[in-house]
C-alpha positions as CSV (number, residue, x, y, z in Angstrom):
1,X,0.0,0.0,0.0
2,X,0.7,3.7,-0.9
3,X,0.7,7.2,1.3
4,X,-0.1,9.7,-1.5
5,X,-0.3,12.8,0.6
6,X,-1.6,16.4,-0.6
7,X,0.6,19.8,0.0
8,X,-1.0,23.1,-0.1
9,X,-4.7,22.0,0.2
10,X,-5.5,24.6,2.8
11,X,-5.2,28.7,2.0
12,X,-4.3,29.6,5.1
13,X,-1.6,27.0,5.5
14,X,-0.2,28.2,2.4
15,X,0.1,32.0,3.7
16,X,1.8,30.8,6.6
17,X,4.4,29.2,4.7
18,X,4.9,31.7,2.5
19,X,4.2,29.1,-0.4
20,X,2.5,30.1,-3.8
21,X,-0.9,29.1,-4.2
22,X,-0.5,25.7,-6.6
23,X,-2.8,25.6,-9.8
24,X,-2.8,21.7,-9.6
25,X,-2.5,19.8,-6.1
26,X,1.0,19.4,-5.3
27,X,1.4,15.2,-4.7
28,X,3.8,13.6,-3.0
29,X,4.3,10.1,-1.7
30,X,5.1,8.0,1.6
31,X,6.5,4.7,2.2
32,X,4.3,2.1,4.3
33,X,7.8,2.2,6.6
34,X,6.4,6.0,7.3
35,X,3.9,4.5,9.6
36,X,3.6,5.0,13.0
37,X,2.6,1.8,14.6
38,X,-0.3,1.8,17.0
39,X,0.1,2.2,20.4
40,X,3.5,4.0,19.9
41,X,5.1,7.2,20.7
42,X,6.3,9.3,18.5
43,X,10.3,10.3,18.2
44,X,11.7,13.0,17.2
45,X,14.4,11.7,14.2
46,X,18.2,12.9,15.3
47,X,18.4,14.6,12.0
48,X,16.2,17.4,12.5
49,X,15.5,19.8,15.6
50,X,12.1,21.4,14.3
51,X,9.6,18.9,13.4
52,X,6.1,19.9,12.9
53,X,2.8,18.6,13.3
54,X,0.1,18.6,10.3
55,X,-3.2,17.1,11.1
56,X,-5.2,16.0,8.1
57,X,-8.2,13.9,7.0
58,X,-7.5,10.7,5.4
59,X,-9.4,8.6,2.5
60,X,-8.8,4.7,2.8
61,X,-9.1,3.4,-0.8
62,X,-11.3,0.0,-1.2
63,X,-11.0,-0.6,-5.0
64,X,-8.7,-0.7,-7.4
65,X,-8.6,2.4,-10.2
66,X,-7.2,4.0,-12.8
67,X,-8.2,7.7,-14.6
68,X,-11.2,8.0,-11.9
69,X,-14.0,10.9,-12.9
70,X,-14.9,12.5,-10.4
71,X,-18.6,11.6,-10.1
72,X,-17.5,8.5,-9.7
73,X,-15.1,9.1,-6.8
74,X,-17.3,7.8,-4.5
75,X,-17.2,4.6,-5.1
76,X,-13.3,4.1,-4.1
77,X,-13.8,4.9,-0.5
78,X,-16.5,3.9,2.5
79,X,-14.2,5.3,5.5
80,X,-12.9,8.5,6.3
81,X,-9.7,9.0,9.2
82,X,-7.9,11.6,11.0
83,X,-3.7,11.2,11.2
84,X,-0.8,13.6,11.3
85,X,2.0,13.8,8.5
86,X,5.0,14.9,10.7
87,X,7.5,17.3,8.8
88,X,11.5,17.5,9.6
89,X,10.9,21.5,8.5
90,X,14.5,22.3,9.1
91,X,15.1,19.7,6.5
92,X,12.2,20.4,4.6
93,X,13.7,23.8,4.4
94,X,17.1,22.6,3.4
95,X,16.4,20.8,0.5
96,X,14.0,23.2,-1.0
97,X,16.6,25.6,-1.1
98,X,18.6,23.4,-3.4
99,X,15.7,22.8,-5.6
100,X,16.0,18.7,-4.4
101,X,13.1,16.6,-4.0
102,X,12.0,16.7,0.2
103,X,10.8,13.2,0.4
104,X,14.0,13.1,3.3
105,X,11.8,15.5,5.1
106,X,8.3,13.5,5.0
107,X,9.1,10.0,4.4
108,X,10.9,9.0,7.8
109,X,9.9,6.0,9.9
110,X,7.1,7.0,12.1
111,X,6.5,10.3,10.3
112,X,2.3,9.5,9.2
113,X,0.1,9.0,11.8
114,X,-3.0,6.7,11.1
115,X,-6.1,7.3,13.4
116,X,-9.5,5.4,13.8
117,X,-11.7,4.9,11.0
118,X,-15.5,6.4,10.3
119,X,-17.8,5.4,7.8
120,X,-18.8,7.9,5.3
121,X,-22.0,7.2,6.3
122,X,-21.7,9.0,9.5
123,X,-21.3,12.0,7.8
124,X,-24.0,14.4,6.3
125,X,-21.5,15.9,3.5
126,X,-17.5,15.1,3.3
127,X,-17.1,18.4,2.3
128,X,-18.1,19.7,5.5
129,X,-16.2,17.7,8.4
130,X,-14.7,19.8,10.8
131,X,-11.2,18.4,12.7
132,X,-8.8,19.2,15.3
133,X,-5.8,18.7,16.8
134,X,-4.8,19.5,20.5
135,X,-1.2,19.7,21.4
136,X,-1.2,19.1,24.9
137,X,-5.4,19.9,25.8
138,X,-5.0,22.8,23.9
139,X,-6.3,23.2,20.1
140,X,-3.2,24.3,18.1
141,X,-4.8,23.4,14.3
142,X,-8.7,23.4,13.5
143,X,-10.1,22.7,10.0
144,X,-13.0,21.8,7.5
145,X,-13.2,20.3,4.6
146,X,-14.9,22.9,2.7
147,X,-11.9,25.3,3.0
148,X,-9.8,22.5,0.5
149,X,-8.5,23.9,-2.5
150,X,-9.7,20.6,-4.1
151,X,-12.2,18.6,-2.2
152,X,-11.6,14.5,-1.9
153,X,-13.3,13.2,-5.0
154,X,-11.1,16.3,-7.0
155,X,-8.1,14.4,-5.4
156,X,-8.9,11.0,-6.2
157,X,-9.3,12.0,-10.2
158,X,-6.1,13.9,-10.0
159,X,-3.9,11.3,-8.4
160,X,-5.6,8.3,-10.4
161,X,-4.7,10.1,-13.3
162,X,-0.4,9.5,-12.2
163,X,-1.2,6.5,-10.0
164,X,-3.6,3.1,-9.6
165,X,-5.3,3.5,-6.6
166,X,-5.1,0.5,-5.0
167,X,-7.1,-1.2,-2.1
168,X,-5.7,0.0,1.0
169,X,-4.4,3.1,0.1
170,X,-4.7,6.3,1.9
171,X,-4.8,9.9,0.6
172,X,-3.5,12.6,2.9
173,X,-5.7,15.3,2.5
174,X,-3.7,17.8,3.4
175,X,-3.0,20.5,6.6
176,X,-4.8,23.7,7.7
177,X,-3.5,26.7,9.3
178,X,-1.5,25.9,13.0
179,X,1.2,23.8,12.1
180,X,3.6,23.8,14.6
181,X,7.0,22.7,16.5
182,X,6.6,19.1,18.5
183,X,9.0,18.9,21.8
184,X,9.8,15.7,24.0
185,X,6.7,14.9,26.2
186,X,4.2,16.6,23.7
187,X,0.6,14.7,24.0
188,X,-1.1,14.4,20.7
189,X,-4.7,13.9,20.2
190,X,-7.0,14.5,17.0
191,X,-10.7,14.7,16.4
192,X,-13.3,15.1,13.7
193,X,-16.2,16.8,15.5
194,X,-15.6,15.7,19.1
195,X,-14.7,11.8,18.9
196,X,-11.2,11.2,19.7
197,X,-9.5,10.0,16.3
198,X,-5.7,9.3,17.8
199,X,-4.1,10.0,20.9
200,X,-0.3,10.0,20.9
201,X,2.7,10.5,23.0
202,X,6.0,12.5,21.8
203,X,9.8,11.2,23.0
């Protein structure tokens, strides 16, 4: 299975990066190796002193496809998530600089974090799913779906168009405004609406 994960989904996000504003989505991948096992803290990688926290919703893929439309998006998912794609920034910074690819940056053991799993059923409209993330009790990074650039069944015809979906795939949606710096001892915990989605510890 795949990690294809969105950059510069969010306008906000994008201002506080000082990023330009992408005309397509800006797609980049993860290895399965990236996951951070369940029940697991979190360490901070010895190559980088600033790693950040991105909360973001997550698509599980459950068919296999190729050149999706759109209207027929729907069909390739029946579960929505919540997970984090930790950023070395520092390195992040580093290597767009030089113009190299950042995948150094993203791709690390440990660095995507996979929460619970919700039926699309529960939900009135996927493009209007608010989320969270509270660093330490305190809400650092809130969200909704409507505010992406491109919503998920945009994503899934874009990325089908360069990649076969496969079953068990999962989309990272990409971040909203908040991201931050994680420290030693930070406690983690995500939610869409109000249920808890992931609760983790940082070392």
């Amino acid at each position: 299975m795949k990690l294809i994960c969105i950059g510069r989904n969010y306008t906000e996000h994008i201002k506080e990066l000082e990023n330009e504003k992408p005309t397509d989505p800006v797609v980049f991948l993860k290895p399965d190796t990236a996951i951070l096992l369940k029940k697991q803290p979190f360490f901070i990688p010895d190559f980088s002193n600033d790693v950040h926290h991105e909360v973001e919703i997550l698509v599980k893929i459950n068919r296999v496809g190729k050149y999706i439309d759109r209207k027929f998006a729907h069909k390739y998912y029946k579960e929505i998530g919540l997970g984090i794609d930790f950023t070395a920034r520092d390195l992040q910074s580093q290597l767009k600089a030089k113009g190299l690819p950042w995948d150094k940056a993203k791709a690390f053991d440990g660095a995507a974090v996979i929460g619970s799993w919700l039926d699309v059923g529960d939900f009135k409209d996927i493009n209007n799913i608010n989320f969270s993330l509270q660093k330490n009790d305190h809400v650092v990074q809130k969200g909704n779906t409507s505010l992406m650039l491109w919503k998920i069944n945009e994503l899934i015809e874009y990325v089908s168009k360069y990649f076969t979906l496969k079953i068990g795939d999962i989309i990272f949606t990409g971040t909203p405004a908040g991201v931050g710096k994680v420290i030693a001892n930070d406690k983690l915990k995500g939610f869409i609406d109000d249920k808890e989605m992931f609760s983790i510890t940082v070392k």
